[in-house]
PASEBA-1860 file (N, C-alpha, C; in nm, 3 decimals):
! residues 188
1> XXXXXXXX> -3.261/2.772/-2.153/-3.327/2.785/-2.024/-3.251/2.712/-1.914 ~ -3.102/2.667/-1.922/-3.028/2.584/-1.865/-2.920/2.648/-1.880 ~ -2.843/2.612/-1.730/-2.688/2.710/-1.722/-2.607/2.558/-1.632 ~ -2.493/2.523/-1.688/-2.417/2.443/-1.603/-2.252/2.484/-1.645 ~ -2.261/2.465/-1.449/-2.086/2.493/-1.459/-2.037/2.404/-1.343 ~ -1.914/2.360/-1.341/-1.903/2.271/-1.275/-1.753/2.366/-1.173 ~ -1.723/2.476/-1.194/-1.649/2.585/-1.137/-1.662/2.690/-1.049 ~ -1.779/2.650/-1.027/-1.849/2.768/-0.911/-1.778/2.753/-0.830
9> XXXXXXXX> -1.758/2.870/-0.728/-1.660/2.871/-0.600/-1.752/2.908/-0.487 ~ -1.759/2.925/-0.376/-1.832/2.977/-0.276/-1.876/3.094/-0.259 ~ -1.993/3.121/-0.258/-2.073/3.262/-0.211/-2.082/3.300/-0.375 ~ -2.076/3.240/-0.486/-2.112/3.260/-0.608/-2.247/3.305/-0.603 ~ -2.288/3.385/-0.703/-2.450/3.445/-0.695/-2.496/3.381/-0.845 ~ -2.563/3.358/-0.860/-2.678/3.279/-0.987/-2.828/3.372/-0.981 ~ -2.821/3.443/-1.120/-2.926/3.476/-1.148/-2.923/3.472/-1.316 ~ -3.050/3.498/-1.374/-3.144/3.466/-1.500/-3.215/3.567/-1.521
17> XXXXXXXX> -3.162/3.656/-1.666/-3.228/3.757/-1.709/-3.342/3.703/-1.811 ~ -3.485/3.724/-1.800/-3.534/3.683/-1.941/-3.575/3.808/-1.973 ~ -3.547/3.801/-2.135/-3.602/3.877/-2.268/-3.715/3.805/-2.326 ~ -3.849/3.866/-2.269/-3.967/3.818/-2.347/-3.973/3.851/-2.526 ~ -4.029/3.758/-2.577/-4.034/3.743/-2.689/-4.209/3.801/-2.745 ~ -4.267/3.835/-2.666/-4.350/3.854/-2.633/-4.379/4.021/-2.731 ~ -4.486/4.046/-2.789/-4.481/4.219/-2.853/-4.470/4.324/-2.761 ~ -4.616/4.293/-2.667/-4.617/4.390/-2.539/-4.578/4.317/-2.434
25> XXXXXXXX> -4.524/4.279/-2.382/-4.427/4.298/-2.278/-4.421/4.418/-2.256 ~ -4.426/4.411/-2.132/-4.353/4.535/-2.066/-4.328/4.552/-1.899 ~ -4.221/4.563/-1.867/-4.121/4.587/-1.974/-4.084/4.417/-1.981 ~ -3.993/4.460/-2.121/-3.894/4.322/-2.185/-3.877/4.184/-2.171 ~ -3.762/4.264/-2.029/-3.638/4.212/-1.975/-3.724/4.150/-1.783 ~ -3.653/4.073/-1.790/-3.686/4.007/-1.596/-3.592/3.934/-1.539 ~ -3.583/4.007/-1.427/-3.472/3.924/-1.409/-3.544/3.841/-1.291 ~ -3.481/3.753/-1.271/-3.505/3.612/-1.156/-3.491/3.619/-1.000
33> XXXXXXXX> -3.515/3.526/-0.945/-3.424/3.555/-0.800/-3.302/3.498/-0.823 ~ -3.202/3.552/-0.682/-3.089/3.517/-0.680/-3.008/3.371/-0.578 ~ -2.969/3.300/-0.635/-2.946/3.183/-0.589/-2.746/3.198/-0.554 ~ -2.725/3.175/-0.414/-2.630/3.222/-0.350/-2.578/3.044/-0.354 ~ -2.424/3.011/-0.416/-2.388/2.902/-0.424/-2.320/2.865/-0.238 ~ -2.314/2.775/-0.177/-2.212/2.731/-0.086/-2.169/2.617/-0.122 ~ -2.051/2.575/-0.143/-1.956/2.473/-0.208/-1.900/2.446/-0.060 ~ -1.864/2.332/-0.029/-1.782/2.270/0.039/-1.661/2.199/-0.028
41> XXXXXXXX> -1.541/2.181/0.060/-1.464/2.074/-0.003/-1.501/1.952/0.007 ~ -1.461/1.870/-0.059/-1.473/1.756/-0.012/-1.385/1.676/0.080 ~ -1.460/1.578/0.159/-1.401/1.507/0.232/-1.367/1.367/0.213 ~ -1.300/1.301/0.293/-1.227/1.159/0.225/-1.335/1.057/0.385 ~ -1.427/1.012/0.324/-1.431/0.917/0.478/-1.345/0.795/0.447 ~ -1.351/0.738/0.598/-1.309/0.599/0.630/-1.358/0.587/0.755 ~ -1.272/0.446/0.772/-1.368/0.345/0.852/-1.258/0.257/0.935 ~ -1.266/0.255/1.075/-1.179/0.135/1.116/-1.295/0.067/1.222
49> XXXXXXXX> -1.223/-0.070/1.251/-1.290/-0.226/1.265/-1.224/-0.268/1.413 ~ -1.331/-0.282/1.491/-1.204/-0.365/1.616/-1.325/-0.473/1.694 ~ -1.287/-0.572/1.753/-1.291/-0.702/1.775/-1.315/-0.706/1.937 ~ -1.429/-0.773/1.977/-1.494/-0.801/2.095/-1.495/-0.890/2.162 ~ -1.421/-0.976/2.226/-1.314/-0.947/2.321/-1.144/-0.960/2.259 ~ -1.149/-0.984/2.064/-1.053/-0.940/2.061/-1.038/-1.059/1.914 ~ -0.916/-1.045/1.859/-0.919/-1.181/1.709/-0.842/-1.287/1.782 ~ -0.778/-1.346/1.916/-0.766/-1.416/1.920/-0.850/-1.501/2.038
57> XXXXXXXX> -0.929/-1.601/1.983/-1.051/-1.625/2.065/-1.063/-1.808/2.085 ~ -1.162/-1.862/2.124/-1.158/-1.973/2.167/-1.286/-2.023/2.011 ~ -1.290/-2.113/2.016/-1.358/-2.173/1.924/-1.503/-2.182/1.979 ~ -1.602/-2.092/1.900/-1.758/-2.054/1.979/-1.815/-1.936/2.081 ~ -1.652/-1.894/2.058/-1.664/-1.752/2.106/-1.726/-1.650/2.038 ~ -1.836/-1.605/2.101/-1.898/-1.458/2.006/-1.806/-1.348/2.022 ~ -1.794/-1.288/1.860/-1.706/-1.134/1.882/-1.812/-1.076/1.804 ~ -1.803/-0.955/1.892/-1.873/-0.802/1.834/-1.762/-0.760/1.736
65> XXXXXXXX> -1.816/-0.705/1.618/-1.694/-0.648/1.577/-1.812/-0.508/1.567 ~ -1.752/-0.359/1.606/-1.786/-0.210/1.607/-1.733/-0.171/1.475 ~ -1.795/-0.096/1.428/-1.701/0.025/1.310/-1.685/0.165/1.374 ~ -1.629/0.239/1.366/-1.631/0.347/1.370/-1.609/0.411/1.291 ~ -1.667/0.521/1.230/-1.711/0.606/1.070/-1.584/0.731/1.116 ~ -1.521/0.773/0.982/-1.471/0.928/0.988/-1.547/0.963/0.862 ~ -1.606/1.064/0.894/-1.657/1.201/0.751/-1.785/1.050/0.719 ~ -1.871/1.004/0.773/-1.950/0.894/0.730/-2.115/0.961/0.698
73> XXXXXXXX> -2.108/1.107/0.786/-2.251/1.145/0.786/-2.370/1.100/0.873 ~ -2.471/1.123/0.880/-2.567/1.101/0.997/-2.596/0.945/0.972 ~ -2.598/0.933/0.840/-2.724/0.744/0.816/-2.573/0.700/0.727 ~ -2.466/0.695/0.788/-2.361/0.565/0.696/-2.440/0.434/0.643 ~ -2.442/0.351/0.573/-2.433/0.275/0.503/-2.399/0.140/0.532 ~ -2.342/0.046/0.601/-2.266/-0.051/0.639/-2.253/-0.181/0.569 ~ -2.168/-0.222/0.493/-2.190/-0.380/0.438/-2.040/-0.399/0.541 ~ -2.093/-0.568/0.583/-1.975/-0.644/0.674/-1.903/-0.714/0.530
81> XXXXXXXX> -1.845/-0.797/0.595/-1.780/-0.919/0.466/-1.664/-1.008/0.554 ~ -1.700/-1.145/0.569/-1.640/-1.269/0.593/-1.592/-1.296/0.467 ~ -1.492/-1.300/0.497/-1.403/-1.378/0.410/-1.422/-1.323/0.266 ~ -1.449/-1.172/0.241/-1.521/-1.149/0.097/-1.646/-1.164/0.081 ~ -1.712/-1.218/0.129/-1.854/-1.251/0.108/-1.992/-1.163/0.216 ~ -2.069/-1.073/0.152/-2.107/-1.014/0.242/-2.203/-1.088/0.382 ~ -2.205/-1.015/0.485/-2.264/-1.071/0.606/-2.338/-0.997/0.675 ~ -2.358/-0.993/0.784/-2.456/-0.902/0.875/-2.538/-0.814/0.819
89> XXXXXXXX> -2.566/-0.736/0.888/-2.669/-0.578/0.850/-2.615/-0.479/0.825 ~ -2.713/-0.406/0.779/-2.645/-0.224/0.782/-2.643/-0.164/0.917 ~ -2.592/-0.188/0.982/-2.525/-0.145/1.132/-2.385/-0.155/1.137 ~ -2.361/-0.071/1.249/-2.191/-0.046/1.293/-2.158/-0.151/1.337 ~ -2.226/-0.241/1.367/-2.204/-0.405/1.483/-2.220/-0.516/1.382 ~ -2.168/-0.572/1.411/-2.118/-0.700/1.337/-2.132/-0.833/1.419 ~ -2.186/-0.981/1.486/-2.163/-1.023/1.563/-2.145/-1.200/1.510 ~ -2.063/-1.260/1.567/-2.062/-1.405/1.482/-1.993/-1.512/1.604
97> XXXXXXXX> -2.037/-1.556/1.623/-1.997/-1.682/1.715/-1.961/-1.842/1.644 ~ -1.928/-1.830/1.508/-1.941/-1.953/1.449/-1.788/-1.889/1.401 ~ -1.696/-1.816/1.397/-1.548/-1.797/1.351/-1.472/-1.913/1.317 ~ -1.378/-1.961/1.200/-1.297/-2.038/1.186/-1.175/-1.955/1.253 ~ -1.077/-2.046/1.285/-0.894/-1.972/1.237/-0.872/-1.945/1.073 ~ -0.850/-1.803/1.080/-0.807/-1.750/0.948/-0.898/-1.676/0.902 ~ -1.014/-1.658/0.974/-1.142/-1.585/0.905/-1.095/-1.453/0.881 ~ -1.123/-1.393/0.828/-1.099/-1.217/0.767/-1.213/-1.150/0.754
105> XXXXXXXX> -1.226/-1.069/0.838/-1.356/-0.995/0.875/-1.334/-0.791/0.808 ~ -1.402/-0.769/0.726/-1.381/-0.597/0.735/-1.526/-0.534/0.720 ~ -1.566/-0.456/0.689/-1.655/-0.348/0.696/-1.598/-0.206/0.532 ~ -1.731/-0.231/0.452/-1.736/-0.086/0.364/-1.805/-0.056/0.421 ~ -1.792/0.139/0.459/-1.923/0.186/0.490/-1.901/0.329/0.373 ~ -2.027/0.312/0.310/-2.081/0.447/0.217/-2.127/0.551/0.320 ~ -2.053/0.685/0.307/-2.068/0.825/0.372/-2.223/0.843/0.345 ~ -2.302/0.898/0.372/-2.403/1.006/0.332/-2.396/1.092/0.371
113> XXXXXXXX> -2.284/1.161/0.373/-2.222/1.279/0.333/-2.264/1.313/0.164 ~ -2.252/1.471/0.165/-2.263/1.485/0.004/-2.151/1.492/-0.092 ~ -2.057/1.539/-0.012/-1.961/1.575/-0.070/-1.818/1.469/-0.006 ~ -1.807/1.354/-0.053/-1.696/1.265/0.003/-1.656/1.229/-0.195 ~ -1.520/1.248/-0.172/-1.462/1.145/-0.271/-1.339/1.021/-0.203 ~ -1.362/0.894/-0.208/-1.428/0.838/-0.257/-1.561/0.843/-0.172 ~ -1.706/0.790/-0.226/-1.811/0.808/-0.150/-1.793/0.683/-0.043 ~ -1.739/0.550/-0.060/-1.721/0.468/0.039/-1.568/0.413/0.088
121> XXXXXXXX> -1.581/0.363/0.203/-1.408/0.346/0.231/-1.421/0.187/0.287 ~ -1.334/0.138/0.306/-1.289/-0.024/0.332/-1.186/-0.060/0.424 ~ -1.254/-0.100/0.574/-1.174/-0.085/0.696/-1.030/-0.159/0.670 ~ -1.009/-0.158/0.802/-0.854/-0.240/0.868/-0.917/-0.360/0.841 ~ -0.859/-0.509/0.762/-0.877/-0.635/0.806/-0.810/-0.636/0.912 ~ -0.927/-0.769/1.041/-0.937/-0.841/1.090/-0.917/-0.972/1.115 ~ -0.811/-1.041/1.116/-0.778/-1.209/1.064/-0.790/-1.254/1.243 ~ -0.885/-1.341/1.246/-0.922/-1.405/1.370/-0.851/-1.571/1.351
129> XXXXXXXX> -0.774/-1.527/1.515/-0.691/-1.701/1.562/-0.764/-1.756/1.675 ~ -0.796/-1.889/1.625/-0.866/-2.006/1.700/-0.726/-2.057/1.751 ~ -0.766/-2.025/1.935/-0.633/-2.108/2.003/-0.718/-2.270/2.070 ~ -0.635/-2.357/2.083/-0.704/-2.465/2.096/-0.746/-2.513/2.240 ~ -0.824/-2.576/2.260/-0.922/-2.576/2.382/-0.815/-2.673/2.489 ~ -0.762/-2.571/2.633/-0.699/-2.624/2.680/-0.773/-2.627/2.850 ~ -0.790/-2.796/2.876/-0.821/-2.838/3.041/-0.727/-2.781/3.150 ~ -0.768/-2.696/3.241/-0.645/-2.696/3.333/-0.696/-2.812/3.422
137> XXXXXXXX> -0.555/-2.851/3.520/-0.570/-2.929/3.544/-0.429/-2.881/3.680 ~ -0.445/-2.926/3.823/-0.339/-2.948/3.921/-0.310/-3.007/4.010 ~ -0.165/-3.042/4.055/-0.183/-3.165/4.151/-0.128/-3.100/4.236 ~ -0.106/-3.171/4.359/-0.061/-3.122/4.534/0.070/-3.200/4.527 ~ 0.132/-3.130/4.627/0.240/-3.194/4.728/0.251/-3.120/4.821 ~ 0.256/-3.263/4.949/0.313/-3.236/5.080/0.401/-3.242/5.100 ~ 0.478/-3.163/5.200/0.606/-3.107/5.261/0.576/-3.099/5.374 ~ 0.634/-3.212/5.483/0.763/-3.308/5.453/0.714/-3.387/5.365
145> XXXXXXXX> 0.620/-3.459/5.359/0.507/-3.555/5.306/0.335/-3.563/5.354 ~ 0.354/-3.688/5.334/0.202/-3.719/5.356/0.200/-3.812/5.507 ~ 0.277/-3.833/5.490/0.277/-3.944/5.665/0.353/-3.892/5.748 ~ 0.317/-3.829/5.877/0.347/-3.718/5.968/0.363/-3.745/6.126 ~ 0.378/-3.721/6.203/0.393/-3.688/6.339/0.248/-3.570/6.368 ~ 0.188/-3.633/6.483/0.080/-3.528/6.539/0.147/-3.370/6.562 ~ 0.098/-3.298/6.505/0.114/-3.135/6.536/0.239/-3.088/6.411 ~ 0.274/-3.155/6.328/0.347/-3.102/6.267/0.307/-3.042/6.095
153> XXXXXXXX> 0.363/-2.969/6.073/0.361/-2.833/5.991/0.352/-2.912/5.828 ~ 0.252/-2.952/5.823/0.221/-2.935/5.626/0.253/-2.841/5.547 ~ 0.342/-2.784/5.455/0.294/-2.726/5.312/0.248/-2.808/5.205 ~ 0.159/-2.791/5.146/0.083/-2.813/5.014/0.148/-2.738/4.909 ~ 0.138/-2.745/4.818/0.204/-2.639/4.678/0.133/-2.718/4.550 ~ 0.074/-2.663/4.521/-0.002/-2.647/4.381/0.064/-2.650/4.274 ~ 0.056/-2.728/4.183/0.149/-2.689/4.070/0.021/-2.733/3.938 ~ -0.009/-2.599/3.899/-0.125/-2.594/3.748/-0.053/-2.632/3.669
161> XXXXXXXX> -0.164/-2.673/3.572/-0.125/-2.671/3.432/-0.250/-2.627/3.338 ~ -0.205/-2.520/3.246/-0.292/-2.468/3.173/-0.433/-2.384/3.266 ~ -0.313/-2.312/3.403/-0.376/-2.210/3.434/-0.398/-2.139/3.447 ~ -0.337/-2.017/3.294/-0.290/-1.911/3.274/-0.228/-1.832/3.329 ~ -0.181/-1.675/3.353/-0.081/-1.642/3.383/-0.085/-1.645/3.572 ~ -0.249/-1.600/3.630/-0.268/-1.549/3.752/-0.408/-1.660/3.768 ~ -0.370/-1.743/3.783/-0.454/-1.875/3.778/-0.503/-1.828/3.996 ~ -0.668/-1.871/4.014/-0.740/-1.871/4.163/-0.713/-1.975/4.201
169> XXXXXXXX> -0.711/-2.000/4.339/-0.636/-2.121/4.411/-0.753/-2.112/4.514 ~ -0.811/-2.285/4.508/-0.896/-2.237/4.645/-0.881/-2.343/4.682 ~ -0.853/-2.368/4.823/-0.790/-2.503/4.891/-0.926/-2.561/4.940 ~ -0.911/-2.689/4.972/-1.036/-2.703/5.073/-0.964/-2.877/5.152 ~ -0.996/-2.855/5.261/-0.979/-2.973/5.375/-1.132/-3.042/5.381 ~ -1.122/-3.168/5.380/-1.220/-3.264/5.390/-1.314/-3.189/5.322 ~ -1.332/-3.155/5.224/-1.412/-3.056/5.115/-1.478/-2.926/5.217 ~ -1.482/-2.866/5.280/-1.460/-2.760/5.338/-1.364/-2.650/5.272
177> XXXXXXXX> -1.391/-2.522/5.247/-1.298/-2.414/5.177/-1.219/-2.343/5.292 ~ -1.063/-2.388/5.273/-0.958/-2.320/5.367/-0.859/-2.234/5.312 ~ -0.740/-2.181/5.361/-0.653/-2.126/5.327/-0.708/-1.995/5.224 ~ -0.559/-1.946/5.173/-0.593/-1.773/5.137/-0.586/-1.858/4.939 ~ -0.621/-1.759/4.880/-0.578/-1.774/4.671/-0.411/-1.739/4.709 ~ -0.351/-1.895/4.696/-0.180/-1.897/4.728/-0.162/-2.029/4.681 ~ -0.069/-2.029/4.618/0.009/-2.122/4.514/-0.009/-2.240/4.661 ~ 0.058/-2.234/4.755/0.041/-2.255/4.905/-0.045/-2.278/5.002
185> XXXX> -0.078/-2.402/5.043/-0.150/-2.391/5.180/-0.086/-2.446/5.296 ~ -0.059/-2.386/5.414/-0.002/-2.475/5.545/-0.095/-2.482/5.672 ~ -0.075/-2.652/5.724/-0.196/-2.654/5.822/-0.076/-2.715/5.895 ~ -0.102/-2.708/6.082/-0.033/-2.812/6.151/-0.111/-2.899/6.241
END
């Protein structure tokens, strides 16, 4: 009362004749309805991993980490994993503000798809760098100096430290806010 094949191809038809065993029967023989196969191929999912505002971060910085599913199906699956060890939820989002330097962050996500071999895939690692906590800090100079003649021409020049590449400049006279965002201020 059982038929298995593991070779069916697409648009295959399945039907079941029975021969009653029966005296009167009549007639015999019956046949069944017909069951129309659709086979798909299978598909391969995977999974890649990317980093919110990015793996190299400040120490207490929260990163999102996103997945994004290929061939994953409507309800994917999600396990995170720090360092090997699983973490977060079954969601595409991932979020951790407690990161060491060296942490290794990835994502399995199981397809629910029907037809995936393998059924789950195992993103891009993630290795997050703790850069170390740096004060900026800048001092002035006057040009000619600091001790002057009435009406004559000051430059100031700024010189940062640890104020990255396009560091804001905001001058201020007797704490009052003057001059333009310029390495530079001149008063006479």
């Amino acid at each position: 009362n059982t038929y298995q094949n593991a070779a069916l191809t697409n648009g295959a038809k399945v039907t079941c004749v029975i021969i009653s065993s029966l005296t009167c029967a009549n007639p015999t023989a019956a046949t069944c309805n017909e069951i129309t196969m659709t086979v798909t191929n299978p598909v391969v999912p995977s999974v890649t991993i990317a980093a919110n505002p990015g793996t190299t971060i400040c120490s207490g910085t929260s990163v999102t980490f996103t997945a994004t599913p290929a061939n994953g199906g409507a309800t994917p699956i999600y396990q995170w994993k720090l360092n090997g060890t699983n973490v977060g939820t079954n969601s595409n989002t991932y979020q951790n503000a407690a990161l060491t330097n060296g942490a290794k962050v990835t994502c399995v996500m199981t397809s629910s798809l029907s037809c995936t071999n393998p059924t789950a895939a195992t993103s891009n690692e993630l290795t997050i760098t703790l850069t170390a906590a740096a004060a900026p800090s800048v001092s002035i100079a006057a040009s000619p100096g600091n001790t002057i003649c009435s009406g004559t021409s000051v430059t100031f020049t700024a010189t940062p430290t640890n104020g990255g590449t396009t560091p804001v400049y905001q001058w201020k006279l007797n704490g009052t806010n003057v001059g333009t965002n310029s390495i530079t201020y001149q008063n006479a």
